[in-house]
N, C-alpha and C positions, 0 to 999 in steps of 0.2 A: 504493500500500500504506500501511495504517495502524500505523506502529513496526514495521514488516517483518511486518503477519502479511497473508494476502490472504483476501480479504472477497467474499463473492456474494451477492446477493439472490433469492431466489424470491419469485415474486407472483403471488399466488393469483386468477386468471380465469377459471376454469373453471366457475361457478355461472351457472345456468338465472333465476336471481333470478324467482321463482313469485309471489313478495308482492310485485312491483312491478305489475304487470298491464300490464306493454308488449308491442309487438311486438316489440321486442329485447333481447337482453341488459344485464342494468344496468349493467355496466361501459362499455357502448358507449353507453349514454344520454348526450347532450351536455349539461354543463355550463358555461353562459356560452359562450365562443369553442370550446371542446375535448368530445372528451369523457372522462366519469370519470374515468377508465381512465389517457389520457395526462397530467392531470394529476395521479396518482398516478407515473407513469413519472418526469415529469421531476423529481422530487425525487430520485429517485435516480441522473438522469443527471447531475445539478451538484452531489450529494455526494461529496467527494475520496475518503472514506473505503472507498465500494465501487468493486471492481473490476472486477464483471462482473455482471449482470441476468440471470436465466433467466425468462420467463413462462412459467406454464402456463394452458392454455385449451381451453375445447373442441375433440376434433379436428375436427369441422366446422366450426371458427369460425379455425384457424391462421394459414389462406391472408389469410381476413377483418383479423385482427389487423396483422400485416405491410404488407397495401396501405392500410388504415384508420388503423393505430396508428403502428407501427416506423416505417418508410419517410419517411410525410408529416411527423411528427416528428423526424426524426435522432436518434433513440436507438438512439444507437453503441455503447453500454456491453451492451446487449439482444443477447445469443450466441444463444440461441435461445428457440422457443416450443414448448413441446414440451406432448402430449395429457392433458386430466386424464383421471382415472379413475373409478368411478360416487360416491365419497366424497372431499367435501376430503381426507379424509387420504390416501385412494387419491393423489388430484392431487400431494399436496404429496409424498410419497415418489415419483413420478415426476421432480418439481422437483429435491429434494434428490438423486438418481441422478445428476442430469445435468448439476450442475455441475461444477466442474473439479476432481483428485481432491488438488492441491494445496491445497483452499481451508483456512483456519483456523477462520474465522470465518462465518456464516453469515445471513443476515437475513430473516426469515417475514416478509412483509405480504400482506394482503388489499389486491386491486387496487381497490375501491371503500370504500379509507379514504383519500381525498384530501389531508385538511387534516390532513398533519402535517410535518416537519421533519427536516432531516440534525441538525440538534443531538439529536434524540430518538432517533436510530438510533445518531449517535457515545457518547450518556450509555449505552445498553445496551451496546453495543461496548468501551467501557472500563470495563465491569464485568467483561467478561469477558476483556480483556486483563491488568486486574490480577488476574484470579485469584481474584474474589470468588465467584463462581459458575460453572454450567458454561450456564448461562441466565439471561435477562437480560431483565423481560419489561417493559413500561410499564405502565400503571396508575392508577385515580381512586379514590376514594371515592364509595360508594352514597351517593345524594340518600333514596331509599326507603329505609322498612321492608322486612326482606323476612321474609316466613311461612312455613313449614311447610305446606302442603295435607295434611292425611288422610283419610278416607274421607268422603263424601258431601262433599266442598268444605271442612268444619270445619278452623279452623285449631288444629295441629297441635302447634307452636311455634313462638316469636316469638325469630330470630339476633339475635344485638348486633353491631348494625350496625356498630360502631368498631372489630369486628376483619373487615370482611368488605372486599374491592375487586372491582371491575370490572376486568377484564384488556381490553389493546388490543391490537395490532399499532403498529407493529415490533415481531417478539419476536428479543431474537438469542439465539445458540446458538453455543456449541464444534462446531463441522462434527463431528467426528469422535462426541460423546458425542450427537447429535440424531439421527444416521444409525444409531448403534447402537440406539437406544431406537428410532426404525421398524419397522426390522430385527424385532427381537423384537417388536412389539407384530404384525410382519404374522404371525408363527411363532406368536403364542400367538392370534389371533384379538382383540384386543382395538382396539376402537376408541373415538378419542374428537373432539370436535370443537375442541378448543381444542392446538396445540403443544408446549405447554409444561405441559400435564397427562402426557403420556407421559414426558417426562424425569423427572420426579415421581415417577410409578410405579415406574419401573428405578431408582433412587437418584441421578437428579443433582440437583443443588444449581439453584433455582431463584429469583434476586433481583429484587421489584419494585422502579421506582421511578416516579416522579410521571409520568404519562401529560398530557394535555389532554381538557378536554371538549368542546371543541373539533373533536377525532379521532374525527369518529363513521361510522360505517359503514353507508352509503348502501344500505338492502333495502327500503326500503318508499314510495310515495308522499309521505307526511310529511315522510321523512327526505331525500327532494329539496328540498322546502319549506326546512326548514331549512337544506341547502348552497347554496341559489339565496342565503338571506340572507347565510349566511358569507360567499360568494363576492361580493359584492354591501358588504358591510363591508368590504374588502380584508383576510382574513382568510386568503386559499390562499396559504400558504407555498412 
């Protein structure tokens, strides 16, 4: 436990990854010695800070996970893998259900964001142990312009990029103010693709801080190109 509160991670496995054009799922695509997947796992199995790991995954891929992932790995901290749903947010409100009803604190990652860190999960975690917010989410700054599209393609208007970020994973959460904001968003119909846009919506309190460019999240061909170099720089945390 982290100052007596206790801490779960959900990690988001449940995507068909379309834009990779493999035969298998991208989390299960092997990087260097492992694949994606467990090299996302074991950051958080030697992070002191959490307590307990839920994956979600396809249910036809559970049994897969366990004898491929869990198992061969020793990720003891992993209670269980329980089924996504047709939308990450479906998945992730299965995740968040399932962890333990004790928990305090809570930790969103996407399972093919390998290259990050327990310092960047405890910097969110103590934003929300001291009470700065009820979410806590990491964060870069745009390198692009970004535009406005309006009709026929024309651009529309031009953001100031100096007030705009890129959001990552790890996002943490108040357990208790991220499961209420689910809650209602499954009751009012509203979905969104990012976690910490529903806390938003319902009125919690949502603090970036300094992400890595480094943490990027493996969907497409390219972006394996790129983790082969990370990995390859000794840069997998």
């Amino acid at each position: 436990m982290y100052r007596k509160k206790r801490i779960a991670a959900v990690v988001a496995a449940a995507g068909k990854g379309s834009r990779m054009n493999g035969t298998i799922n991208k989390q299960f695509l092997m990087l260097g010695d492992k694949p994606i997947l467990a090299h996302t796992l074991r950051v958080l199995q030697g992070c002191s800070v959490v307590d307990e790991v839920i994956v979600v995954a396809a249910k036809d891929e559970i049994e897969y996970c366990y004898e491929h992932i869990i198992n061969p790995y020793g990720f003891s901290k992993v209670r269980d893998v329980v089924a996504g749903g047709a939308t990450r947010q479906r998945s992730m409100a299965n995740g968040l259900n399932t962890v333990h009803p004790d928990t305090d604190i809570v930790v969103l990652h996407d399972g093919v964001r390998p290259f990050y860190s327990c310092e960047l999960i405890e910097q969110g975690v103590r934003i929300i142990v001291e009470g700065r917010g009820d979410g806590a989410v990491c964060a870069v700054p745009l390198k692009d312009t970004v535009k406005v599209v309006g009709e026929n393609g024309e651009a529309a208007a031009t953001l100031d990029r100096s007030k705009l970020q890129a959001v990552q994973t790890p996002q943490c959460f108040r357990y208790s103010k991220i499961l209420e904001a689910y809650r209602m968003a499954e009751r009012e119909g509203r979905e969104a693709t990012d976690d910490s846009t529903l806390l938003e919506e319902f009125g919690g309190r949502v603090v970036l801080y300094p992400g890595s460019n480094r943490n990027i999240k493996i969907t497409t061909p390219e972006d394996m190109i790129i983790a082969k170099a990370f990995l390859n720089w000794g840069d997998l945390t």
